[in-house]
PyMOL Python script that loads the backbone (N, CA, C, O; Angstrom):
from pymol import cmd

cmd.read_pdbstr("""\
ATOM      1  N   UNK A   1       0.843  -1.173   0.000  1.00  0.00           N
ATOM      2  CA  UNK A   1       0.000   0.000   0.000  1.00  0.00           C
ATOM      3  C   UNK A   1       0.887   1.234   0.000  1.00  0.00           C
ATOM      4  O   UNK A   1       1.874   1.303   0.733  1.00  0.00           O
ATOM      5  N   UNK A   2       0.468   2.368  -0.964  1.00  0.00           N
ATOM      6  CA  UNK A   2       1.264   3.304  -0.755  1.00  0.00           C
ATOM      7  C   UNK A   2       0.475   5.041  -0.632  1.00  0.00           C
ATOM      8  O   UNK A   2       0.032   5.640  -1.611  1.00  0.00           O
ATOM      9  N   UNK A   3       0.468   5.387   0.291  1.00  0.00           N
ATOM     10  CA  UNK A   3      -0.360   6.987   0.138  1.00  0.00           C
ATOM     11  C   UNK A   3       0.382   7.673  -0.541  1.00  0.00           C
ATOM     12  O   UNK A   3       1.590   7.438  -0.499  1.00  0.00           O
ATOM     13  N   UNK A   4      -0.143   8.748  -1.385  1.00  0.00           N
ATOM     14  CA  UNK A   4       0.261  10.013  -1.570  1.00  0.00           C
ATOM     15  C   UNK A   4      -0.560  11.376  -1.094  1.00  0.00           C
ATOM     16  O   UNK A   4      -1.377  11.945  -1.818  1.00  0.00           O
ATOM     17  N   UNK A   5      -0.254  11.743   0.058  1.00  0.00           N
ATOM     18  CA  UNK A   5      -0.804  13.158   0.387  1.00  0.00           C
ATOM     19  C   UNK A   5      -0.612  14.327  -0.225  1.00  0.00           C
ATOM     20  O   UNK A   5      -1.183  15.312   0.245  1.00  0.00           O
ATOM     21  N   UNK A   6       0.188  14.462  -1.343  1.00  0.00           N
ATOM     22  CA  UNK A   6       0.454  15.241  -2.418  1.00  0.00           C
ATOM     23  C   UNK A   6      -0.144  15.031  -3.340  1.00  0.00           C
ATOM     24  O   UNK A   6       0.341  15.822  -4.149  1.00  0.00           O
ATOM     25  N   UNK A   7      -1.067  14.379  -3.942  1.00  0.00           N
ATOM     26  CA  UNK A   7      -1.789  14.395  -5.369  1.00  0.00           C
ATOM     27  C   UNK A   7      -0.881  14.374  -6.041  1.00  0.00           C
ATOM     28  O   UNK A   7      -1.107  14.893  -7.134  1.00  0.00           O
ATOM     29  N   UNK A   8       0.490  13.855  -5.862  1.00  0.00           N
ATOM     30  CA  UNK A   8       1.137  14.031  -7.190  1.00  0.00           C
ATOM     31  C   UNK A   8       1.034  13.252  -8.705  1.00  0.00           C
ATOM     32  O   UNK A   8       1.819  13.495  -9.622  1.00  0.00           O
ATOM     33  N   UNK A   9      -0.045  12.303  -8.788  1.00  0.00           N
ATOM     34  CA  UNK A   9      -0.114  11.421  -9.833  1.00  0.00           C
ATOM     35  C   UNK A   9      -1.480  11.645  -9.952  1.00  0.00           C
ATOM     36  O   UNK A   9      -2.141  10.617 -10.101  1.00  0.00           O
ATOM     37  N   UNK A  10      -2.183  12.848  -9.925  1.00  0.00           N
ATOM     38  CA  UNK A  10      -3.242  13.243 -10.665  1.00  0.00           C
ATOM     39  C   UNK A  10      -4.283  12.646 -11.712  1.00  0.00           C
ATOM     40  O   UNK A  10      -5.511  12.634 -11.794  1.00  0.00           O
ATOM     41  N   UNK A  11      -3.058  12.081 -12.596  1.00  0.00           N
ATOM     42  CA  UNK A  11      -3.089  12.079 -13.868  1.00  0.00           C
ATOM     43  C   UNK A  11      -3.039  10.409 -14.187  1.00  0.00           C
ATOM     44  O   UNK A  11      -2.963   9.971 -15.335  1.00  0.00           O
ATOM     45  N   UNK A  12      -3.089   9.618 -13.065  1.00  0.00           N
ATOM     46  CA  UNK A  12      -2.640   8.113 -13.263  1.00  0.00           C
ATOM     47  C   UNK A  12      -4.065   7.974 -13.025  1.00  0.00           C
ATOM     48  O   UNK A  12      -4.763   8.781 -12.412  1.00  0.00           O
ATOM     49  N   UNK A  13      -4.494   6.733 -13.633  1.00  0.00           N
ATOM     50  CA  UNK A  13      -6.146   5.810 -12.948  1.00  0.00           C
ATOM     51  C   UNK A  13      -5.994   5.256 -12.533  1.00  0.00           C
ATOM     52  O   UNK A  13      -7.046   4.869 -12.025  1.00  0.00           O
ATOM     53  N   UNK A  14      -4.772   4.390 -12.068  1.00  0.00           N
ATOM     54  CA  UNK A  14      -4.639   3.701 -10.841  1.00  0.00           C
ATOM     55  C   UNK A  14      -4.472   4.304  -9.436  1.00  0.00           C
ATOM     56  O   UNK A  14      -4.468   3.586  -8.436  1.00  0.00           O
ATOM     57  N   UNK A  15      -4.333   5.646  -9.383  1.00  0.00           N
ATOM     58  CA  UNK A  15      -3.977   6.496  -8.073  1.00  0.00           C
ATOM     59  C   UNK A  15      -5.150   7.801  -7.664  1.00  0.00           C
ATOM     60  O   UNK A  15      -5.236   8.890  -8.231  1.00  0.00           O
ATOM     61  N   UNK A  16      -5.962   7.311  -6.543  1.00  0.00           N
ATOM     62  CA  UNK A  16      -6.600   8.008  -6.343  1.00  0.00           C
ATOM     63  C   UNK A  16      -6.894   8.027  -4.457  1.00  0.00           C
ATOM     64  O   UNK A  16      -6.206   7.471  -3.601  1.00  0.00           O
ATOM     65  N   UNK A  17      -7.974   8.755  -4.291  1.00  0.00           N
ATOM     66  CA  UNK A  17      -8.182   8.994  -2.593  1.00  0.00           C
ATOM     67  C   UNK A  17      -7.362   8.912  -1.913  1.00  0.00           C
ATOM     68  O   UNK A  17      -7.451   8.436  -0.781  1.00  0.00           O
ATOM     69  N   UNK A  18      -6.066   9.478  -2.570  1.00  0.00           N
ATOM     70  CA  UNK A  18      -4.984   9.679  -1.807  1.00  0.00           C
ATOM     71  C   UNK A  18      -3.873   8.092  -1.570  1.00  0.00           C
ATOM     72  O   UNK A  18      -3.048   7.898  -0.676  1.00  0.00           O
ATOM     73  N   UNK A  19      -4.295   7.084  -2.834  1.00  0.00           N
ATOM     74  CA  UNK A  19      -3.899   5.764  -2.624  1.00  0.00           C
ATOM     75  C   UNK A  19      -3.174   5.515  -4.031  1.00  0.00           C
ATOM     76  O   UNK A  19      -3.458   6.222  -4.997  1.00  0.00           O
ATOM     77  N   UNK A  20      -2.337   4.603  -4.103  1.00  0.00           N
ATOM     78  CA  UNK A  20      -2.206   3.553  -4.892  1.00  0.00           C
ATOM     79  C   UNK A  20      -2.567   2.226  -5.352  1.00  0.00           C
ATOM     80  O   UNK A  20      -1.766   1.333  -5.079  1.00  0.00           O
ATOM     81  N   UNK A  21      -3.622   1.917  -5.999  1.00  0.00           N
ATOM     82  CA  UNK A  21      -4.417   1.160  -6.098  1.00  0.00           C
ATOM     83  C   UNK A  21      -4.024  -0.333  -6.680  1.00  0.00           C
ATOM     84  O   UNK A  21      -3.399  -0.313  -7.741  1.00  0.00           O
ATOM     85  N   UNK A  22      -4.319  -1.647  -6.103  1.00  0.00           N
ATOM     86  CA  UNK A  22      -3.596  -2.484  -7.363  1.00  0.00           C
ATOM     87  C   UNK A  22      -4.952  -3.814  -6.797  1.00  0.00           C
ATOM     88  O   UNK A  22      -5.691  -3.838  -5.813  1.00  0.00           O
ATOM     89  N   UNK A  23      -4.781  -4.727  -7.913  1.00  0.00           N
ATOM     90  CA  UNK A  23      -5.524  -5.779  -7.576  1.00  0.00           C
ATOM     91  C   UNK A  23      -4.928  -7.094  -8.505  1.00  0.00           C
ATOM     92  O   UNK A  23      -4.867  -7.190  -9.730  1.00  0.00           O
ATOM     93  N   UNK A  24      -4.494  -8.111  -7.398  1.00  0.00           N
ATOM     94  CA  UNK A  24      -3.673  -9.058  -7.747  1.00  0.00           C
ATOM     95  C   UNK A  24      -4.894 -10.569  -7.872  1.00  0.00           C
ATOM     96  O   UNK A  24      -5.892 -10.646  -7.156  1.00  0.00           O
ATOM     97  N   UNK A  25      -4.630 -11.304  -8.595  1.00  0.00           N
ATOM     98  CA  UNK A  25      -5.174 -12.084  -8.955  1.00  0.00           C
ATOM     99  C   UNK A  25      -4.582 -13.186  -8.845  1.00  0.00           C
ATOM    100  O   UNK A  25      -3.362 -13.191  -9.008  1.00  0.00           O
ATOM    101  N   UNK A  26      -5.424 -14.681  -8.475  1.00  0.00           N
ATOM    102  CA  UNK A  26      -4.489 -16.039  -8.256  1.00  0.00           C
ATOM    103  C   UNK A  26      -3.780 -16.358  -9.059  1.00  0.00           C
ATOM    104  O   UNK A  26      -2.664 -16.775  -8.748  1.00  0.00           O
ATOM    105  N   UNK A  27      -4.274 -16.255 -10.666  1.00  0.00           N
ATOM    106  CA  UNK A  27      -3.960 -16.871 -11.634  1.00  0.00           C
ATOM    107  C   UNK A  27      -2.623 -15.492 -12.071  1.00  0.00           C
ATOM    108  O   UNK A  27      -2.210 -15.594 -13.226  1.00  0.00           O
ATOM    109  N   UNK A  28      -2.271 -14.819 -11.590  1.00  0.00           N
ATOM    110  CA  UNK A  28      -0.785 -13.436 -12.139  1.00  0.00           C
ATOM    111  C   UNK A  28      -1.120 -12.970 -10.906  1.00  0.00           C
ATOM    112  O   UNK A  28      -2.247 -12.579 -10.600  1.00  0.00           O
ATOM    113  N   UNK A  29       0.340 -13.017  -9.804  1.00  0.00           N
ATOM    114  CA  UNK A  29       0.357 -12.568  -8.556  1.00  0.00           C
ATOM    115  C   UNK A  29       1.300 -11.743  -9.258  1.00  0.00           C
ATOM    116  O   UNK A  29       1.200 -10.602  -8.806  1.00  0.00           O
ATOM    117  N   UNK A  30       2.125 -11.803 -10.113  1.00  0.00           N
ATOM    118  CA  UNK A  30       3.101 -10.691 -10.611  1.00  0.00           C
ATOM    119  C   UNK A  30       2.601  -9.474 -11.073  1.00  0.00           C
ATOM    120  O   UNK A  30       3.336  -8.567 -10.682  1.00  0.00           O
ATOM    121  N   UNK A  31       1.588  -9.033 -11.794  1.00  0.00           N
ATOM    122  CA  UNK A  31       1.142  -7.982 -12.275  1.00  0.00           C
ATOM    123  C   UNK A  31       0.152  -7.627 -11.850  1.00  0.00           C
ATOM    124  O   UNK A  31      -0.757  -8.453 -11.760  1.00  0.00           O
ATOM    125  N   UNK A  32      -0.054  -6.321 -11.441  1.00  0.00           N
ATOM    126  CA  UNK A  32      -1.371  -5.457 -10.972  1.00  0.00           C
ATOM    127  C   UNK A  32      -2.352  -5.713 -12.429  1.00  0.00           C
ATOM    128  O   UNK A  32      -2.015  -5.590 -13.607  1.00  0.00           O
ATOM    129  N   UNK A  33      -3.529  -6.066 -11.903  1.00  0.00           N
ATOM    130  CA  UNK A  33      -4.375  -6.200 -13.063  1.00  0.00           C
ATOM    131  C   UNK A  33      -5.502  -4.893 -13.001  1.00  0.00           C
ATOM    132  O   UNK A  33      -6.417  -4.718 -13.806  1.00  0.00           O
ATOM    133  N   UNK A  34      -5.182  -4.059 -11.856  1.00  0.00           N
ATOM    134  CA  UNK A  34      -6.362  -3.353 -12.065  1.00  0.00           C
ATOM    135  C   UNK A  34      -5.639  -2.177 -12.816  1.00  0.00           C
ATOM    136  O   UNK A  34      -4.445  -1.878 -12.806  1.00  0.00           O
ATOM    137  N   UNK A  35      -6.836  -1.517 -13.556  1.00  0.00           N
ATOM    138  CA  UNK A  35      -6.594  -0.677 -14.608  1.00  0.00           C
ATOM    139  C   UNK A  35      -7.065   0.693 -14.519  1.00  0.00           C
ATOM    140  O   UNK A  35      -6.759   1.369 -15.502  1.00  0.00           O
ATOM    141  N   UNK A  36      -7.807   1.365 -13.502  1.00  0.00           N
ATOM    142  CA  UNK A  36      -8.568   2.216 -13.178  1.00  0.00           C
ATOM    143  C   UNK A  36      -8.817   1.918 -11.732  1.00  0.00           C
ATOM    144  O   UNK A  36      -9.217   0.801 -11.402  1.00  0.00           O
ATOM    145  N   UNK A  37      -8.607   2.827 -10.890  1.00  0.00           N
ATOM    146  CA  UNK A  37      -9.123   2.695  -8.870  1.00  0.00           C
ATOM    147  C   UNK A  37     -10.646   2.524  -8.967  1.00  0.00           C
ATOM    148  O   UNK A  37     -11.251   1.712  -8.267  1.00  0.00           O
ATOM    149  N   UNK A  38     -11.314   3.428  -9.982  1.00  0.00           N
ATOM    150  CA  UNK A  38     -12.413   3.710  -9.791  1.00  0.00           C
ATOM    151  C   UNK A  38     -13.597   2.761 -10.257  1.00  0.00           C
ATOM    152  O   UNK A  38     -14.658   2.607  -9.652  1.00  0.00           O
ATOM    153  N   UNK A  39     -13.268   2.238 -11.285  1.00  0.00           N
ATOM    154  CA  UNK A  39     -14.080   1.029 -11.471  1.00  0.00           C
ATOM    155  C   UNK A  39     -13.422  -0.647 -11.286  1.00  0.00           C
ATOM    156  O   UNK A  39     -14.102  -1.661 -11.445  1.00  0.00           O
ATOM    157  N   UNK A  40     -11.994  -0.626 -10.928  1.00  0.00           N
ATOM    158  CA  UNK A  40     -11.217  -1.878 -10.442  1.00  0.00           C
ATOM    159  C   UNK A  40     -11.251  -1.890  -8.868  1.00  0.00           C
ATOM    160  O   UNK A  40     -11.281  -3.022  -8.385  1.00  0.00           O
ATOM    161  N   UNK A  41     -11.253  -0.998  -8.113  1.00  0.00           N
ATOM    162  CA  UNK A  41     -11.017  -1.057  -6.723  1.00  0.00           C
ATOM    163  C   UNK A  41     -11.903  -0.423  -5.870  1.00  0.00           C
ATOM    164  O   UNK A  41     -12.443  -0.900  -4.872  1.00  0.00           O
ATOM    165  N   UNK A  42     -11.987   0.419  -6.224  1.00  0.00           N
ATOM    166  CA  UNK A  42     -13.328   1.161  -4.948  1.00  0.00           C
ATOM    167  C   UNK A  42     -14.631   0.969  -4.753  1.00  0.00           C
ATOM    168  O   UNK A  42     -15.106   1.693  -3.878  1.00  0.00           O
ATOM    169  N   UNK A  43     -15.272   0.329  -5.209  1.00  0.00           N
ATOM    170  CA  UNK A  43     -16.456  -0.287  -5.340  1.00  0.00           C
ATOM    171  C   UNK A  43     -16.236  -1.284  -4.150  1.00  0.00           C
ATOM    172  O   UNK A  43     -16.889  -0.956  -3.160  1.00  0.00           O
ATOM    173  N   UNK A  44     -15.742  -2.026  -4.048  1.00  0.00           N
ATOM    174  CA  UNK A  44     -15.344  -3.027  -2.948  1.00  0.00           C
ATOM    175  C   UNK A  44     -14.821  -2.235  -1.448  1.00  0.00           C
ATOM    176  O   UNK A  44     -15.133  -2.530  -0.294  1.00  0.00           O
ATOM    177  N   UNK A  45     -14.253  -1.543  -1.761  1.00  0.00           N
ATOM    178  CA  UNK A  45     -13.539  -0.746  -0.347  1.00  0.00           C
ATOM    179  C   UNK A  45     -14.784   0.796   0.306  1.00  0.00           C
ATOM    180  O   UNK A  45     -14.556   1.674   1.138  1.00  0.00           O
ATOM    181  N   UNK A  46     -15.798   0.570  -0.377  1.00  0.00           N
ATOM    182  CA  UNK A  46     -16.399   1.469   0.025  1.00  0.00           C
ATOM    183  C   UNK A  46     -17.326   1.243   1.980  1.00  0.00           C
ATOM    184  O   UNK A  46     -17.883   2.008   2.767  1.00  0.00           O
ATOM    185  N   UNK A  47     -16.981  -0.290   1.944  1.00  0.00           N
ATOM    186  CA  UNK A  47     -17.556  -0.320   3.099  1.00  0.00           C
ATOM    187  C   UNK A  47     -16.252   0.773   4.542  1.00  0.00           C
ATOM    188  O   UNK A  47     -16.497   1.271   5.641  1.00  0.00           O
ATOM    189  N   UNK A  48     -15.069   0.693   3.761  1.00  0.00           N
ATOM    190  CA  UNK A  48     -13.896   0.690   4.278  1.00  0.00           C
ATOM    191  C   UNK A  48     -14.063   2.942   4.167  1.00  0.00           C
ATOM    192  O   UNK A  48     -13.184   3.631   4.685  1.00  0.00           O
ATOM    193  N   UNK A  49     -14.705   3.284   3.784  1.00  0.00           N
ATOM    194  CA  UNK A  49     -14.580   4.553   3.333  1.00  0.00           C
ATOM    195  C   UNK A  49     -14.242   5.521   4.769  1.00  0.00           C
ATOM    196  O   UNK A  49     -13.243   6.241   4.759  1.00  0.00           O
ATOM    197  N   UNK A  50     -14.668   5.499   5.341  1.00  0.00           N
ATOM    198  CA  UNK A  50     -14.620   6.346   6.942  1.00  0.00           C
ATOM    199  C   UNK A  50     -13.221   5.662   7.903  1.00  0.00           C
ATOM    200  O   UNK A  50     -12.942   6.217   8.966  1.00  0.00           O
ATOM    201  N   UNK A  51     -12.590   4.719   7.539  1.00  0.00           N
ATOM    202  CA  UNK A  51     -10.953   4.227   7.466  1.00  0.00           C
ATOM    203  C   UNK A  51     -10.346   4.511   6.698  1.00  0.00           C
ATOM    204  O   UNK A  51      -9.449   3.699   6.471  1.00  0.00           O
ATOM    205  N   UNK A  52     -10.364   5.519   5.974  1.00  0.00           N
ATOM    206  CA  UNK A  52      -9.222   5.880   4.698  1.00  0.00           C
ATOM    207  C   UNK A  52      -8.965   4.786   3.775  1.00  0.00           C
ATOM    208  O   UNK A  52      -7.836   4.812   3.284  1.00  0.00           O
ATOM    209  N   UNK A  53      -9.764   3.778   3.392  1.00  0.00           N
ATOM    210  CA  UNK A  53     -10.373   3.161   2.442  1.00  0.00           C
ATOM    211  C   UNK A  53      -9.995   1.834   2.886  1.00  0.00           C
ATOM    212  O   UNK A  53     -10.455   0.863   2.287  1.00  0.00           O
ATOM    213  N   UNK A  54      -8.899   1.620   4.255  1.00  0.00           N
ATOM    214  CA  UNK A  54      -8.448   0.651   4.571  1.00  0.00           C
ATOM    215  C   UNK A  54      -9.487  -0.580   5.713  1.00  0.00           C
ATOM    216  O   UNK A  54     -10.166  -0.530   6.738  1.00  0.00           O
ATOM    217  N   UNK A  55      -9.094  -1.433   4.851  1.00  0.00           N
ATOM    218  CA  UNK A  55      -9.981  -2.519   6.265  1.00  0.00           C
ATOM    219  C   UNK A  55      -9.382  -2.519   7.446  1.00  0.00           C
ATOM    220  O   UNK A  55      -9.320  -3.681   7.849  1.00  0.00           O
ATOM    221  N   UNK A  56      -8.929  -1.799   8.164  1.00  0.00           N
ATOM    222  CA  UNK A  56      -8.722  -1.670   9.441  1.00  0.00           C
ATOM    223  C   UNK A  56      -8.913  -2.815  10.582  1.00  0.00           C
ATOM    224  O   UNK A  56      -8.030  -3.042  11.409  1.00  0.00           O
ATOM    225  N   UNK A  57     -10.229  -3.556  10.544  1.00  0.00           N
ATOM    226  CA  UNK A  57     -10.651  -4.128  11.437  1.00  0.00           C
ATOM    227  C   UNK A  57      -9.999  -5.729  11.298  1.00  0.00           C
ATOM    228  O   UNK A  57      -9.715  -6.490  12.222  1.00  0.00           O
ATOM    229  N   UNK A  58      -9.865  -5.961   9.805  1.00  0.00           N
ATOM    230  CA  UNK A  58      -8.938  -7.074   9.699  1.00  0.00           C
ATOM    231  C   UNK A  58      -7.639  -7.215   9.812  1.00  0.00           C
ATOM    232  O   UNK A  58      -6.992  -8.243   9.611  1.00  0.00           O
ATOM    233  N   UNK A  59      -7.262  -6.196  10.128  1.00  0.00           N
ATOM    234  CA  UNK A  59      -5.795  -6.118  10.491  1.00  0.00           C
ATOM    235  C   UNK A  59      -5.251  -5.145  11.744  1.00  0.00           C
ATOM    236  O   UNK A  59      -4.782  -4.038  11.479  1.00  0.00           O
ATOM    237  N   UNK A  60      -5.349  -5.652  13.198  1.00  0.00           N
ATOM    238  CA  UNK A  60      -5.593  -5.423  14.206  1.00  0.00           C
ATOM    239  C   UNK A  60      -4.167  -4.370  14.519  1.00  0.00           C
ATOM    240  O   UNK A  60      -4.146  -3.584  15.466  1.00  0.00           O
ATOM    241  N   UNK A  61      -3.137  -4.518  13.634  1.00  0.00           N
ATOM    242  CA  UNK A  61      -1.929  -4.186  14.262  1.00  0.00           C
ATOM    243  C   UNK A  61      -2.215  -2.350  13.816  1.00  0.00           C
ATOM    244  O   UNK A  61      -1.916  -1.389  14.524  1.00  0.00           O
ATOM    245  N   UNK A  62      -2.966  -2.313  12.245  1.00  0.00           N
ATOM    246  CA  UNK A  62      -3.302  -0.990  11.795  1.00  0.00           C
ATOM    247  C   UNK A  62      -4.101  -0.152  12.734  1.00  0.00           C
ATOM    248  O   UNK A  62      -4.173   1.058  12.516  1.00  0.00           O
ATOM    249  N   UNK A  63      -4.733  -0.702  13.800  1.00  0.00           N
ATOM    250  CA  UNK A  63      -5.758   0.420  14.915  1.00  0.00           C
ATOM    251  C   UNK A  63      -4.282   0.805  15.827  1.00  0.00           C
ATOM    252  O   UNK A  63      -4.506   1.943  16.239  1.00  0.00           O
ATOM    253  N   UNK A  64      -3.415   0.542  16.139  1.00  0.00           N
ATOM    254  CA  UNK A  64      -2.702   0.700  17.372  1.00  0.00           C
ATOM    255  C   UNK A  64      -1.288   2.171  17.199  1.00  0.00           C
ATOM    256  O   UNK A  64      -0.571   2.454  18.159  1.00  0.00           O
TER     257      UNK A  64
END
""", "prot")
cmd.dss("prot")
cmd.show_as("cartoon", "prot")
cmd.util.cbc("prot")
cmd.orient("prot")
């Protein structure tokens, strides 16, 4: 996971809400397959939206 609090990649569709977006698949763990945040990734993380898009709750070490 990587933030950018600078907007500096504006201009990428994989980088948005302040994130770097990727989505790995069983069948190619090597290559990010998602192609767009907005219709590859955020749709799913929206339950996650009021955590800074992160699942928080599944990963206990991220609350502390």
């Amino acid at each position: 996971m990587v933030k950018d609090s600078q907007n500096r990649f504006a201009d990428n569709p994989i980088w948005g809400e302040g994130w770097s977006w990727a989505l790995f698949k069983p069948d190619n763990l090597e290559q990010n397959q998602a192609k767009n945040y907005k219709t590859d990734c955020l749709a799913c993380h929206v339950p996650a939206k009021n955590t800074d898009w992160i699942y928080t709750d599944a990963y206990p070490a991220l609350n502390q």
